[in-house]
C-alpha positions in Angstrom: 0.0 0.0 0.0 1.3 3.1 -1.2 2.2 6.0 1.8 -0.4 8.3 0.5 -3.3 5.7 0.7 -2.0 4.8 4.1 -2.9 8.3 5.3 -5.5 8.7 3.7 -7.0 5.3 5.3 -5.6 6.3 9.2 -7.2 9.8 8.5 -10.2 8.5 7.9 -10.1 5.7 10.8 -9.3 9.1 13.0 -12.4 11.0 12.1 -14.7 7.9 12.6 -16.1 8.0 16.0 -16.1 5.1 18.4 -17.7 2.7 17.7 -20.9 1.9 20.5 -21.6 -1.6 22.2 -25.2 -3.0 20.8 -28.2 -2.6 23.1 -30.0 -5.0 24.9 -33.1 -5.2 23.2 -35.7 -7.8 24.1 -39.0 -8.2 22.6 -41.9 -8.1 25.2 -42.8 -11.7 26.1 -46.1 -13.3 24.0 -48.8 -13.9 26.1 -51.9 -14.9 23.7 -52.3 -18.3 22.7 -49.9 -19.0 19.2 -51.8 -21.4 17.3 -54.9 -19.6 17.5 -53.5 -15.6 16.9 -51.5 -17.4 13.9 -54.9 -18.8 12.6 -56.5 -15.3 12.7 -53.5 -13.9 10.8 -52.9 -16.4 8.1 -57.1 -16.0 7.4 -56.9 -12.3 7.1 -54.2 -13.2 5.1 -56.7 -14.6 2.6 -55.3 -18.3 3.3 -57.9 -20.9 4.3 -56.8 -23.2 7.7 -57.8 -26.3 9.2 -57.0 -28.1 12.4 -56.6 -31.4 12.5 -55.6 -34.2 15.1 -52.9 -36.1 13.3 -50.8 -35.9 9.9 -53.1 -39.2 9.4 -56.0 -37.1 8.3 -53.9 -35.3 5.7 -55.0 -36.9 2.5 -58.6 -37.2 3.7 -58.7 -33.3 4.6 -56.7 -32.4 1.2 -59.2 -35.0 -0.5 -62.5 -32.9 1.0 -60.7 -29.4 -0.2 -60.1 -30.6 -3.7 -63.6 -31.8 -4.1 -65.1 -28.6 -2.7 -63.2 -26.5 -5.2 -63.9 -29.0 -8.1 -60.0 -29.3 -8.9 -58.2 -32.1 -10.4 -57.2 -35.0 -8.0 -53.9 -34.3 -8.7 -51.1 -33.3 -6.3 -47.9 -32.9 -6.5 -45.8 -34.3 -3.6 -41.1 -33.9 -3.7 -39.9 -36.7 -4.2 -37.7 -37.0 -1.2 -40.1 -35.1 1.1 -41.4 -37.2 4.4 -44.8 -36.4 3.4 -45.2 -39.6 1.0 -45.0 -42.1 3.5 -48.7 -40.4 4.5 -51.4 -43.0 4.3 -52.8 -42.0 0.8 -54.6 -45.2 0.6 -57.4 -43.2 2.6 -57.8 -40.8 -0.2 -57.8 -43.4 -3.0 -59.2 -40.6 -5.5 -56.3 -38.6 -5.7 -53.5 -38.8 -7.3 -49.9 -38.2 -6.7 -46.9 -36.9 -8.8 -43.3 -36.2 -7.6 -42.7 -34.1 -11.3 -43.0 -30.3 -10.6 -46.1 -28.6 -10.2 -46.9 -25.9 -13.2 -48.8 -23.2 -12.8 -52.4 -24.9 -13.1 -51.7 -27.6 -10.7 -51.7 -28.6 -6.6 -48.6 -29.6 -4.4 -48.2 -29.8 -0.7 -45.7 -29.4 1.2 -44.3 -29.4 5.2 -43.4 -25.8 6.9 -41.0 -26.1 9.0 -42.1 -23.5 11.5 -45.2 -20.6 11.6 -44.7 -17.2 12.7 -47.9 -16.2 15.0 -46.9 -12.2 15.0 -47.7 -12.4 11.1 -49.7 -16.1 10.0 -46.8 -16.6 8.2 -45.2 -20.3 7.0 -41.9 -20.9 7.1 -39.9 -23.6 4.5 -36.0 -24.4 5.0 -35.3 -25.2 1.8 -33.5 -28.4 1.2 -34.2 -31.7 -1.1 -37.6 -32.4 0.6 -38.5 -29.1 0.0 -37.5 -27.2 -3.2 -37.8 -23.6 -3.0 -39.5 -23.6 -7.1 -42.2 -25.5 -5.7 -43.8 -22.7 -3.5 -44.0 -20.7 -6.8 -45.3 -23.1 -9.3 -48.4 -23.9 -8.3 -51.9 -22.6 -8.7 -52.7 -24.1 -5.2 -50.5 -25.2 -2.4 -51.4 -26.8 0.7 -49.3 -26.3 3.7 -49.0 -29.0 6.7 -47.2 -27.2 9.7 -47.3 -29.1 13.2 -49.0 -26.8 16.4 -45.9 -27.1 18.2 -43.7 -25.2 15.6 -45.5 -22.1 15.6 -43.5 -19.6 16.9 -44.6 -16.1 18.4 -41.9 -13.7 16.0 -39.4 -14.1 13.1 -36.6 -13.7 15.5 -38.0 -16.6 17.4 -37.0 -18.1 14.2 -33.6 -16.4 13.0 -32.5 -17.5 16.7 -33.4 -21.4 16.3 -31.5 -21.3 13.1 -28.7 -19.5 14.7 -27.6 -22.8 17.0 -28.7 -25.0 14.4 -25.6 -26.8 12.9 -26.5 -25.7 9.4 -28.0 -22.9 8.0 -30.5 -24.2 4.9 -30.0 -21.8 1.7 -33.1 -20.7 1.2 -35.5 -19.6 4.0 -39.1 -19.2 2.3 -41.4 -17.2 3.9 -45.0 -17.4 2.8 -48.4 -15.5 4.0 -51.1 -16.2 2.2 -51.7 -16.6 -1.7 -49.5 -14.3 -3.8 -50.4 -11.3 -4.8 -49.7 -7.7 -6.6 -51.9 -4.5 -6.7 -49.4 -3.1 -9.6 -52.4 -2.3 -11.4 -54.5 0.3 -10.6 -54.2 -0.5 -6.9 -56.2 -3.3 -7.4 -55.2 -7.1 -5.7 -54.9 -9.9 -8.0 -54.1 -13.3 -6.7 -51.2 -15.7 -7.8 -49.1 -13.0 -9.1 -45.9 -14.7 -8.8 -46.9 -18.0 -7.1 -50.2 -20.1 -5.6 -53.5 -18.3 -6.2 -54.9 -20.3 -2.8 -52.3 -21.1 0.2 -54.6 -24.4 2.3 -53.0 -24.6 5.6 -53.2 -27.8 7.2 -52.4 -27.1 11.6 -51.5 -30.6 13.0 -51.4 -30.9 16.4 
């Protein structure tokens, strides 16, 4: 480094002032009941939720939805995601498919965690659960268990913080997509699922 860049660089370290430790912040403890304030949030979201007693009801639950909204049986399931071993045999009507979902079709997939403050699913991506595949579909259904809902996003950010490994994609969903670029008006499944169907477990 050349003497005039030198000090240049300790002039500038000179006029900097000191440097000032981080406060002590800490968010004001949650005292409402999670799975029920995240319910109310994710419905004003515009997404539709159901609570059910075990992940056994799954394809029975996504059957009855399907049916109701006169959509194909089909849905699209990774092909390494845990959520195959569910006993589809209990929904013999549908279909499943491990190809990606295009932009007509329905997938499910398993959140990882639910924020409360904002009704808000949360997807470590990974190889059960691609990050394209909460923007492909038309319709997603979303299976989150009671006990990860989680009062804040730095509830969260500090789980992932002493996890081993951080995922590379953290996906956060609430409700369908949507875009009021145009004239200030909403339109649904802008740049992902037209209907979010979340399924509370628990």
């Amino acid at each position: 480094m050349s003497p005039a860049r030198e000090a240049i660089l300790q002039s500038i370290a000179r006029g900097r002032p000191a440097s000032q430790p981080i406060p002590d912040y800490r968010l004001p403890s949650w005292t409402t009941d999670l799975a029920s304030h995240f319910i109310a949030k994710a419905k004003a979201s515009a997404a539709h939720v159901r609570e059910i007693r075990s992940k056994d009801e799954v394809p029975a639950s996504i059957r009855t939805i399907m049916m109701e909204m006169r959509l194909d049986p089909l849905l699209h399931i990774p092909e390494n995601s845990p959520l195959n071993a569910l006993p589809w045999e209990r929904a013999p009507e549908l279909k499943l498919s491990m190809a990606p979902p295009n932009g007509n079709a329905c997938a499910l997939a398993a959140a990882d965690y639910a924020i409360a403050e904002t009704g808000t699913l949360v997807f470590l991506s990974g190889p059960h659960s691609p990050s394209s595949w909460h923007f492909r579909p038309a319709c997603e259904f979303a299976l989150v268990e009671r006990a990860a809902v989680l009062p804040r996003l730095e509830d969260i950010l500090t789980r992932l913080a002493s996890a081993s490994r951080m995922p590379a994609t953290l996906n956060l969903v609430t409700g369908p997509s949507r875009t009021a670029d145009i004239e200030q008006t909403i339109e649904l499944g802008a740049h992902g699922p037209r209907d979010v169907h979340i399924l509370i477990v628990g």
